[in-house]
N, CA and C of each residue as an Amber inpcrd file, in Angstrom:
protein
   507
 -22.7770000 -10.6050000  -9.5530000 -22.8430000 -11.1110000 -10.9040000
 -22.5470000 -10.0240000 -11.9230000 -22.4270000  -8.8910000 -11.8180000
 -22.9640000  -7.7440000 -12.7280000 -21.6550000  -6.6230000 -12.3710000
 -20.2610000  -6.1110000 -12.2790000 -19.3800000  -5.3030000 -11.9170000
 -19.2850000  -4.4330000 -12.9830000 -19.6060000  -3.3230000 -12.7240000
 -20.0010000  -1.5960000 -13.3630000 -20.4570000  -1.1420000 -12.8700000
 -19.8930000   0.4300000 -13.1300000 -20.9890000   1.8520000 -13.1000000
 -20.6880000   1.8410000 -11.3690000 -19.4380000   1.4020000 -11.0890000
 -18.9350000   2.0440000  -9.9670000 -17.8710000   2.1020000  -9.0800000
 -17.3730000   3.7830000  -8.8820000 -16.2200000   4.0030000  -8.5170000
 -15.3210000   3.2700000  -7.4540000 -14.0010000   2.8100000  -8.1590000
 -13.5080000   1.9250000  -7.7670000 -12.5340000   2.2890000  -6.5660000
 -11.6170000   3.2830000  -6.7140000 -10.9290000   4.1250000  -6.0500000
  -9.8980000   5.1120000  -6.6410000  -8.8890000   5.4960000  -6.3800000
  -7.9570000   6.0830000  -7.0380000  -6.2660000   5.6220000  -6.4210000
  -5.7250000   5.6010000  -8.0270000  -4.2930000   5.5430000  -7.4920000
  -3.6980000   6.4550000  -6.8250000  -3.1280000   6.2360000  -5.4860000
  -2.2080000   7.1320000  -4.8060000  -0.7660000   7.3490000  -5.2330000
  -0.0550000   8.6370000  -5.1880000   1.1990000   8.4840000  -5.5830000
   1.8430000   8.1890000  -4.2130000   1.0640000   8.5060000  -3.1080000
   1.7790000   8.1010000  -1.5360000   0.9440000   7.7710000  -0.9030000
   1.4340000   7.4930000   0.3880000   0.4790000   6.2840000   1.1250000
   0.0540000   7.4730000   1.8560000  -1.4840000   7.4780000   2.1260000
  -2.1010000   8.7120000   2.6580000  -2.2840000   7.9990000   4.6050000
  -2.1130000   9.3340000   4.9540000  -2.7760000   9.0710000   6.3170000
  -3.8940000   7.5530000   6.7200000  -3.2100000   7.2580000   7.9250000
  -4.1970000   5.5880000   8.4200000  -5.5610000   6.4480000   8.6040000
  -6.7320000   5.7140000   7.8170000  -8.0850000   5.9390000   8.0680000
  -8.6220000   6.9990000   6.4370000  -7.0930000   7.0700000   5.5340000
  -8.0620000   8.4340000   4.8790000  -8.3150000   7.1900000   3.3720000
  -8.5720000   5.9100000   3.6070000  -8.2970000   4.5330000   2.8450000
  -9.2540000   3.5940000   3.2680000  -9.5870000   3.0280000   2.4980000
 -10.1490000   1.7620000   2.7880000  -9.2240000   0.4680000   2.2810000
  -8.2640000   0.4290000   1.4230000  -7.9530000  -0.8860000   0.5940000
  -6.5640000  -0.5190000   0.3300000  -5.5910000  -1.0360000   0.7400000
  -4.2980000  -1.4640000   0.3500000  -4.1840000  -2.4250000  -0.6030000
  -3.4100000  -2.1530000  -2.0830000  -3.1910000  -3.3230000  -2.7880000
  -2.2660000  -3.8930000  -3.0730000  -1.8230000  -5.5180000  -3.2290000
  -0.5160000  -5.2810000  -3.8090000  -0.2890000  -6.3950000  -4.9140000
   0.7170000  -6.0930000  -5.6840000   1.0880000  -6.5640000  -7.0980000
   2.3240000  -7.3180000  -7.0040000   2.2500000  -8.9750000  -7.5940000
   3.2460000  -9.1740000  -8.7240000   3.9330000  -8.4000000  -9.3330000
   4.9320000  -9.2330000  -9.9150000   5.8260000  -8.3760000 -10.9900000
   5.1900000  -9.0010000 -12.5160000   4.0040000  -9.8470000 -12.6760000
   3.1070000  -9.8520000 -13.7650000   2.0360000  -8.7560000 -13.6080000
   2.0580000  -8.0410000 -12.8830000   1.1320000  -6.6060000 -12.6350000
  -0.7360000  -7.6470000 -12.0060000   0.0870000  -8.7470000 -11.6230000
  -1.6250000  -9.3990000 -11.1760000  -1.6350000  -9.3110000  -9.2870000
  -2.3510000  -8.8950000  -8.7760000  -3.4030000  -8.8100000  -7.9780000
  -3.2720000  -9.6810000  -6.9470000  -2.3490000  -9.3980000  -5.8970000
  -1.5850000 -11.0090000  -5.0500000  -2.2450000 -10.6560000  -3.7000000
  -2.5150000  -9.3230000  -3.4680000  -2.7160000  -9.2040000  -1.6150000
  -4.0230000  -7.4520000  -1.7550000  -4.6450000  -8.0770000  -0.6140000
  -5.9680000  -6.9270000  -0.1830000  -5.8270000  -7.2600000   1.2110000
  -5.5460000  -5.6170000   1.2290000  -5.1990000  -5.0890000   2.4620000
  -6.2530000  -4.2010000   3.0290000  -7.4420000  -4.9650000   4.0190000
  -8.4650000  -3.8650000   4.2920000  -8.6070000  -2.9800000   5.5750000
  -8.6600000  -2.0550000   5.5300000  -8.6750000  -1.2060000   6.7820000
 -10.5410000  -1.4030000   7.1250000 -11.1670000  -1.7210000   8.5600000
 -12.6660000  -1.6580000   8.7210000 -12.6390000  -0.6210000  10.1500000
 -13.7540000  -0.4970000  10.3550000 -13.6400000   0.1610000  11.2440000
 -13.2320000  -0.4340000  12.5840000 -12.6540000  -1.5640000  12.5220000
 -12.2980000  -1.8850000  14.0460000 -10.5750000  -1.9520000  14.1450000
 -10.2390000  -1.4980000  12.9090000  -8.6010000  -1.6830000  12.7850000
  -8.1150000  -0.2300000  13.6070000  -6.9750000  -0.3750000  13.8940000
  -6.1890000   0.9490000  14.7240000  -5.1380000   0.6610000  13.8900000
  -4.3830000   1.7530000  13.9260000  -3.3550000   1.4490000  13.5140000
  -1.8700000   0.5570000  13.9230000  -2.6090000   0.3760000  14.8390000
  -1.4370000  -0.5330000  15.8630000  -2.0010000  -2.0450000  15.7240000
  -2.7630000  -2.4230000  15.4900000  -3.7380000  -3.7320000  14.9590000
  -3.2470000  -4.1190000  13.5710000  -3.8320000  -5.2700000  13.4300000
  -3.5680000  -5.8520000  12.1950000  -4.5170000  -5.7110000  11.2920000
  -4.3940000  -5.6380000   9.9170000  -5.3910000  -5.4200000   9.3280000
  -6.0010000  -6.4680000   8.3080000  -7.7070000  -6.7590000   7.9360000
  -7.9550000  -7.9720000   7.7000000  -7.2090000  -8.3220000   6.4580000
  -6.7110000  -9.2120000   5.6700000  -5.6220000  -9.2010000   4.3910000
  -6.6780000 -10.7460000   3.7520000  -6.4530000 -10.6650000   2.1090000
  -6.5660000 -11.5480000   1.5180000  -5.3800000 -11.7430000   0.3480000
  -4.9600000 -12.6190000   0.4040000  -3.8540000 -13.3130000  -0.4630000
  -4.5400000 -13.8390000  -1.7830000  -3.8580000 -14.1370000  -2.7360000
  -4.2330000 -14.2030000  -3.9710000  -3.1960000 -15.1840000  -4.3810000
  -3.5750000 -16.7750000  -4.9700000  -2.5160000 -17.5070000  -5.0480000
  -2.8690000 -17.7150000  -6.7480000  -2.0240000 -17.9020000  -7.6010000
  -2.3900000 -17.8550000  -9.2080000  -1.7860000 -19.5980000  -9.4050000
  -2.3700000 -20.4770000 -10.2110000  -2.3010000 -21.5860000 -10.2990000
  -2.7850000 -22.1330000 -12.1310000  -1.8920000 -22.1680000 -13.0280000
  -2.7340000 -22.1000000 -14.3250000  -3.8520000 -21.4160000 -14.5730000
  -5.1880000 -22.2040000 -14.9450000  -6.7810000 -21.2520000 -14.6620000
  -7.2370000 -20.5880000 -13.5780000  -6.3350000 -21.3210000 -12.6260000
  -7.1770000 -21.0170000 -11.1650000  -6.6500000 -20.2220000 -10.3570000
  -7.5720000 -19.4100000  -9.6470000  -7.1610000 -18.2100000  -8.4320000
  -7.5910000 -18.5320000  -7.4180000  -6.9550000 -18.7590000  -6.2060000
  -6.9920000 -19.3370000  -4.8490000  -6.9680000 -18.1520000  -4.2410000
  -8.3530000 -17.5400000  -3.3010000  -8.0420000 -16.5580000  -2.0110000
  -8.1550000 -17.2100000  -0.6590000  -7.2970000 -16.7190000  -0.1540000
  -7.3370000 -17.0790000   1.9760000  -7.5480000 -15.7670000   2.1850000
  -8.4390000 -15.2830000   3.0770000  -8.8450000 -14.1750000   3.9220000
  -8.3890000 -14.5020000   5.4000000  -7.9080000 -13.9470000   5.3120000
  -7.6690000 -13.6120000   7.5640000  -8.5380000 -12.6440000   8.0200000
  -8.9770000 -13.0870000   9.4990000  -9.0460000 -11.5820000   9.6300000
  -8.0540000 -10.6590000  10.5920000  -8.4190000  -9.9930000  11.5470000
  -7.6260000  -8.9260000  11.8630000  -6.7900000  -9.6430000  13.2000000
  -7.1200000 -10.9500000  13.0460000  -6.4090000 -11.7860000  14.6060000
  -5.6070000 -12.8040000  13.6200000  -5.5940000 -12.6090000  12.5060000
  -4.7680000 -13.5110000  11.8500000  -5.1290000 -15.2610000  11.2250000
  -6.9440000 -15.3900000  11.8360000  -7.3630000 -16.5440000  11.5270000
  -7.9130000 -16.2730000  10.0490000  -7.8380000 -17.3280000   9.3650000
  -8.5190000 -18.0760000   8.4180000  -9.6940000 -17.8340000   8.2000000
 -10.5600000 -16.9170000   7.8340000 -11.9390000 -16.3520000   7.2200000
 -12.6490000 -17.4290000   6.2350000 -12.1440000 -16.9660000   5.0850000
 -12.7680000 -17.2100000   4.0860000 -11.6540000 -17.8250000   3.3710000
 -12.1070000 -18.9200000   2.3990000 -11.2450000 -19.3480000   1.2850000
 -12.6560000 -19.3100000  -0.2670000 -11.5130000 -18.9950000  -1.4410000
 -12.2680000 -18.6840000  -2.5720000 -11.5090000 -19.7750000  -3.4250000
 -12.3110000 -20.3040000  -4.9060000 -11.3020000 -20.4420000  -5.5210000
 -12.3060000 -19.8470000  -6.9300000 -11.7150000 -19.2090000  -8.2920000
 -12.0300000 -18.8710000  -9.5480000 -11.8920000 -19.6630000 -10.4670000
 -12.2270000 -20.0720000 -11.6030000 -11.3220000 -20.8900000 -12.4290000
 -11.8640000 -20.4930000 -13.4320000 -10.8960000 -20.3120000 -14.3740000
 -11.2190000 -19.6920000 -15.7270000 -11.0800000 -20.6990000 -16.8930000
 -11.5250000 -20.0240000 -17.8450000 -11.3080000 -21.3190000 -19.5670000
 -11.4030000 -19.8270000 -20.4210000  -9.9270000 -20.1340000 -21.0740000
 -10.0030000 -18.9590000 -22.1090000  -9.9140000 -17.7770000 -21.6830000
  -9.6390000 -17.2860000 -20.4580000  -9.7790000 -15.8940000 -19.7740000
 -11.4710000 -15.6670000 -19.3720000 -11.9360000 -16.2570000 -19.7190000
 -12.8650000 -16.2910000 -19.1660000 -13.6920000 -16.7420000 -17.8490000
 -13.9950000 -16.5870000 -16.4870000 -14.8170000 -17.2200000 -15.3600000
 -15.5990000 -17.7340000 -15.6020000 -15.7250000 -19.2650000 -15.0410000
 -16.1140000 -20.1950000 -14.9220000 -17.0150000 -20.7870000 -13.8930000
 -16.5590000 -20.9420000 -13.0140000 -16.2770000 -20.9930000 -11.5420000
 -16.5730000 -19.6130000 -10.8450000 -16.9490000 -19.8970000  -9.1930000
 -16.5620000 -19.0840000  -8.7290000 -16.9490000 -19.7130000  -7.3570000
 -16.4190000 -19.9960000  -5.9630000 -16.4730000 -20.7080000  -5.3440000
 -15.9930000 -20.1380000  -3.7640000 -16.8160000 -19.7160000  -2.8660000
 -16.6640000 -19.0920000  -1.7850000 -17.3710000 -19.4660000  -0.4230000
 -16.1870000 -20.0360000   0.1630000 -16.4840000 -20.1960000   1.7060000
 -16.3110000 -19.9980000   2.9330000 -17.2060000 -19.4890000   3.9100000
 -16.7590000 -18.6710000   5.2290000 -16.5150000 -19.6110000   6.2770000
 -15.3710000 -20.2900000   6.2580000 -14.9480000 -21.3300000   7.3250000
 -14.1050000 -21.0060000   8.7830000 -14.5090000 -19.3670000   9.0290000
 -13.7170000 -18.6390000   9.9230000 -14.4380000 -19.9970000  11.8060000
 -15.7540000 -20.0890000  11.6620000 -15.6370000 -21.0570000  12.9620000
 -16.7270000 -22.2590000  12.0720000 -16.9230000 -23.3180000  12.6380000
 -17.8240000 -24.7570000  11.8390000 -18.7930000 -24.0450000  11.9750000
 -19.9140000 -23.1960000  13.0430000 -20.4900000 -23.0590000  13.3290000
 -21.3390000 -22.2500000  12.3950000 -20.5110000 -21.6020000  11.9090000
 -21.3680000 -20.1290000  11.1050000 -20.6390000 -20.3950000   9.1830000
 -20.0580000 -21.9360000   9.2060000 -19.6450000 -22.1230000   8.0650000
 -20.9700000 -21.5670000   7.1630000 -20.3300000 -21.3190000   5.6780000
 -20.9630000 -21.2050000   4.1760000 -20.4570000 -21.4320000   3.4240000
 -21.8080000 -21.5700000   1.8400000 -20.6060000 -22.1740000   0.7520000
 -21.6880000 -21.3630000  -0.1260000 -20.4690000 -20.2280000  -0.4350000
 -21.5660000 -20.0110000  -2.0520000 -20.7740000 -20.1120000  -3.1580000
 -21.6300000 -20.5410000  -4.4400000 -21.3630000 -20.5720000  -5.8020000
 -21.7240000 -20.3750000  -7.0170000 -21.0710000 -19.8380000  -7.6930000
 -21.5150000 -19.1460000  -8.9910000 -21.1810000 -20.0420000 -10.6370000
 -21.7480000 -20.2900000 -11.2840000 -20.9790000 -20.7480000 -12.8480000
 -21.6180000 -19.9620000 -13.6190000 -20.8160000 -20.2010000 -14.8540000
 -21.0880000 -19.0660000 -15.8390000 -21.0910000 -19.6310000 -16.6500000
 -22.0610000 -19.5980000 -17.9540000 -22.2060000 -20.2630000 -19.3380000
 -21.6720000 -19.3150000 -20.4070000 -21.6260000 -19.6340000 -21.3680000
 -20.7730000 -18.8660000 -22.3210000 -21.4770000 -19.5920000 -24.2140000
 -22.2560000 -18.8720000 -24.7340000 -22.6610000 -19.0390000 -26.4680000
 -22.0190000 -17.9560000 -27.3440000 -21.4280000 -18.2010000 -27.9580000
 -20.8960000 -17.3240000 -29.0490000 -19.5300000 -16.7120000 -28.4040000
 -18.7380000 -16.8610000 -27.1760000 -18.0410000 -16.3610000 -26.7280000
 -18.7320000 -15.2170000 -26.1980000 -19.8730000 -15.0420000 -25.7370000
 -20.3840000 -14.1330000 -24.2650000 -21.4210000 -14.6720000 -23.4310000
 -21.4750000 -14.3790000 -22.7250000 -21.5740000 -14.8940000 -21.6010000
 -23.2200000 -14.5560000 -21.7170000 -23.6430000 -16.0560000 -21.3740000
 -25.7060000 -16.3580000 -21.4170000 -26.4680000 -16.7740000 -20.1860000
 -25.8730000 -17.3240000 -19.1020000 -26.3520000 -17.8640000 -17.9090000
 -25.7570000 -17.4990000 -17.0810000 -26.2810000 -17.3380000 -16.2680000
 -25.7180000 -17.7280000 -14.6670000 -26.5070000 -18.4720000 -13.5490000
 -25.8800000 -19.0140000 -12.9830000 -26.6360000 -19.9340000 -11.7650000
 -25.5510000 -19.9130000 -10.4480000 -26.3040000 -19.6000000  -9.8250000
 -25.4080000 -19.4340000  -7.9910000 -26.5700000 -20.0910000  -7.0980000
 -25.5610000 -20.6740000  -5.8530000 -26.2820000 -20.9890000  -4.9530000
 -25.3810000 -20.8960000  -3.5160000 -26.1630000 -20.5880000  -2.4260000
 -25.7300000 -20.2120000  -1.4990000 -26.7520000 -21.4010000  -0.3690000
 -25.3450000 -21.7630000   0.6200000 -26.0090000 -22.9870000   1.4930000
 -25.3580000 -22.2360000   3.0160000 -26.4570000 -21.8080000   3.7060000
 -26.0910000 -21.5150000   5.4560000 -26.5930000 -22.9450000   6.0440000
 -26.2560000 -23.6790000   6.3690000 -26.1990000 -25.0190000   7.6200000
 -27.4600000 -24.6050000   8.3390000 -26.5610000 -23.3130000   9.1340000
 -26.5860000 -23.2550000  10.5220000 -28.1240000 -22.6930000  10.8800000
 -28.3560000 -21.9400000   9.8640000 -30.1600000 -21.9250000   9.7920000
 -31.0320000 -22.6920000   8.4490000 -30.4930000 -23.7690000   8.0770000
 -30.5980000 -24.8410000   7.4610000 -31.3940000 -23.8640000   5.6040000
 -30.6410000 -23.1340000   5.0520000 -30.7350000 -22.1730000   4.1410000
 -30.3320000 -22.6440000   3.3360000 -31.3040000 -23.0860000   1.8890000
 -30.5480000 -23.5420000   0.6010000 -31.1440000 -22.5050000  -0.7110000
 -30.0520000 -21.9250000  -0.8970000 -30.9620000 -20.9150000  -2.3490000
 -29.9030000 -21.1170000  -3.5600000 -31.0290000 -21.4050000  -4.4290000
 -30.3920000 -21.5490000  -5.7990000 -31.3880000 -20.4370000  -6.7180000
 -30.3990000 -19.5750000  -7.7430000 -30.5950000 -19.0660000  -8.6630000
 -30.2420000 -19.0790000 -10.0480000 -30.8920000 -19.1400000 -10.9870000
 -30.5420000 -18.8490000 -12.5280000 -31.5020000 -17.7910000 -13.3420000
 -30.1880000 -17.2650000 -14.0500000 -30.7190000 -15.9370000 -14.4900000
 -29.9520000 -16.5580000 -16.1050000 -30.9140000 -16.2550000 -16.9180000
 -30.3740000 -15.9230000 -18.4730000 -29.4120000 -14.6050000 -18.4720000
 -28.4960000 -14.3050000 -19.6910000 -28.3790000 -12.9180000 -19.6870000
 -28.3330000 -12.5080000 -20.9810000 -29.3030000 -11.1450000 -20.9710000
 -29.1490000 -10.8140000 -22.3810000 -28.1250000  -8.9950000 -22.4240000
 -27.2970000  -9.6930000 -24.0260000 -26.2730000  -8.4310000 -24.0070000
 -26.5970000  -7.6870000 -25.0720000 -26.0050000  -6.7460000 -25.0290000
 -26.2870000  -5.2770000 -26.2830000 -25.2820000  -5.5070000 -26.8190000
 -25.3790000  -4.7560000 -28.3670000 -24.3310000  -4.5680000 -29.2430000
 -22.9680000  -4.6710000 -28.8310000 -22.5240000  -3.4750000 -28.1780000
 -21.3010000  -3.4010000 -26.7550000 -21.4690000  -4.3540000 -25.9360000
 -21.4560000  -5.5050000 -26.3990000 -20.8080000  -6.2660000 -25.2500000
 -21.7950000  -6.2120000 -23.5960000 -23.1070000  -5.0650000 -23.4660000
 -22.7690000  -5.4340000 -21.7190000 -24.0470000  -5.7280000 -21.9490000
 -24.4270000  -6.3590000 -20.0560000 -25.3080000  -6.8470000 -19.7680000
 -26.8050000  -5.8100000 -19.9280000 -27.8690000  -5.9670000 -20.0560000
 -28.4440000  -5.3480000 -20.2040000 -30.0920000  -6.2250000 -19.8610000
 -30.1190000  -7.0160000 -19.4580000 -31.4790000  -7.8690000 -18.9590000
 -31.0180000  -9.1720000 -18.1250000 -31.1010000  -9.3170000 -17.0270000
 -31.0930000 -10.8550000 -16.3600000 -32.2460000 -11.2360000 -16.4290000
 -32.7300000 -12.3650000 -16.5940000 -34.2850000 -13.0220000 -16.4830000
 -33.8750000 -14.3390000 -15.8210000 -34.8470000 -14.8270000 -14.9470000
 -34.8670000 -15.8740000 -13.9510000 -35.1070000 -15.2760000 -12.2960000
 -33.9650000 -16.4160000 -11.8290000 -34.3510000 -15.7490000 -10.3770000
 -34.5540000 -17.1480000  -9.2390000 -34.8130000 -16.7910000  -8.3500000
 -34.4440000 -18.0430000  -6.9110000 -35.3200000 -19.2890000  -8.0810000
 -35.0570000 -20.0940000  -7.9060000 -35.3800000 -21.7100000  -8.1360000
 -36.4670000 -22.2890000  -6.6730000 -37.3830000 -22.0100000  -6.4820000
 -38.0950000 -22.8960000  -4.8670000 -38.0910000 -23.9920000  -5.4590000
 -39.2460000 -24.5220000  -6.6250000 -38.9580000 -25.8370000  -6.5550000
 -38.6210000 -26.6530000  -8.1250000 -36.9210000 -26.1060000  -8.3400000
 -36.2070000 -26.5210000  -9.1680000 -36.6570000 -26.0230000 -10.7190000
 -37.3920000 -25.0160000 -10.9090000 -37.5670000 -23.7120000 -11.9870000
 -37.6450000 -22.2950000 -11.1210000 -36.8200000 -22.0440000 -12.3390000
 -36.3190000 -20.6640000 -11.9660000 -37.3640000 -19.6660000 -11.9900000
 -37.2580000 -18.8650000 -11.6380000 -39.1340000 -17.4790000 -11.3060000
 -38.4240000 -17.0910000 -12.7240000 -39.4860000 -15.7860000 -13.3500000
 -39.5920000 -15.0430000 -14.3210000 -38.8790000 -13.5860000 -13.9090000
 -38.1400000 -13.4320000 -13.3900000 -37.6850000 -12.2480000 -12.6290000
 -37.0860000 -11.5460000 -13.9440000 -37.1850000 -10.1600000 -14.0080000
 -36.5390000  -9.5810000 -14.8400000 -36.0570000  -8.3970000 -14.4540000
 -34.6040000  -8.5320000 -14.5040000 -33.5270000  -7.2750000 -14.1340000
 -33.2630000  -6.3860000 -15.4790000 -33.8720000  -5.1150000 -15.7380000
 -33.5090000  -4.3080000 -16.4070000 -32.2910000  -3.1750000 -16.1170000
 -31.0030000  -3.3370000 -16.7120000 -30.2390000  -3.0530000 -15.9880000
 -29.7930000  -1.7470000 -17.1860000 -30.3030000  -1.8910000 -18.6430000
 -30.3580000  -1.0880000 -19.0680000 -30.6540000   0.3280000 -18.7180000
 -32.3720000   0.3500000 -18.1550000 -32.7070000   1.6010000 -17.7730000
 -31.9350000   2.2420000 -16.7800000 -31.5000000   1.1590000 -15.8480000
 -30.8200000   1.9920000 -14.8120000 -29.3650000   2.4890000 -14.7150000
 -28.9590000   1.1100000 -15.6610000 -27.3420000   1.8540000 -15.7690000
 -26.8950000   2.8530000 -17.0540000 -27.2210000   2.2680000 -17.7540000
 -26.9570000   2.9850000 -19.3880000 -27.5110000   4.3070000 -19.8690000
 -28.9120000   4.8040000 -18.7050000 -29.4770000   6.0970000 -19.7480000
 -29.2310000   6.7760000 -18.7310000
């Protein structure tokens, strides 16, 4: 829910030695974000490596994940209003067995962003969690308090994420 305050990687001017990497990326000619290329520790270099595709559709961003045998992982989809996320929609359909579905929405007052609510459903050990968190922002724009938290029985706990103290000072 929360992306800051950490190092992302660095641009290479050449492709460094297999293993001295974690993430291959690659780009459109709109400079957007089409393919993730991950090296894990079970890749060789003679193996395939796990890849996610990035399909762009008006608001919406479609991911397929493979993994390193070439099956079908995960599918995502995003959907935005205004450049803004909306949506966020992720499922691990690599076998029926160990399927998931998690999801995120995002509320929006004044043009920044005030809620969030996600929920995550495992089947297979019959797992239903729902969360909502308020969010409160600082002057600058960032997050700086979540309040809420898991929902047991359909109100949210009093949880409070101070994200101030830990990220900002």
């Amino acid at each position: 829910m929360i992306v800051g305050n950490i190092k992302r990687g660095k641009l290479l001017k050449r492709k460094p030695d297999f293993g001295k990497y974690s993430y291959e990326y690659g780009f459109d000619a709109d400079n957007r974000l089409i393919r993730v290329k991950g090296v894990n520790e079970f890749t060789t270099p003679v193996s395939r490596f796990d890849e996610e595709f990035l399909i762009y559709s008006d608001d919406i961003v479609l991911g397929v994940e493979f993994n390193n045998m070439g099956h079908i992982e995960v599918v995502s989809k995003c959907t935005y209003d205004n450049g803004k996320i909306v949506k966020y929609e992720r499922s691990v359909c690599g076998t029926q067995e160990y399927a998931t579905l998690y999801y995120e929405e995002y509320f929006y007052e004044n043009n920044m962003l005030s809620e969030v609510s996600k929920f995550d459903v495992t089947p297979r050990i019959e797992i239903y969690e729902e969360q909502k968190y308020k969010v409160e922002i600082d002057e600058d724009s960032k997050i700086v308090k979540l309040i809420g938290g898991f929902m047991p029985n359909g109100v949210a706990e009093k949880d409070v994420l101070d994200f101030y103290e830990v990220i900002y000072k």
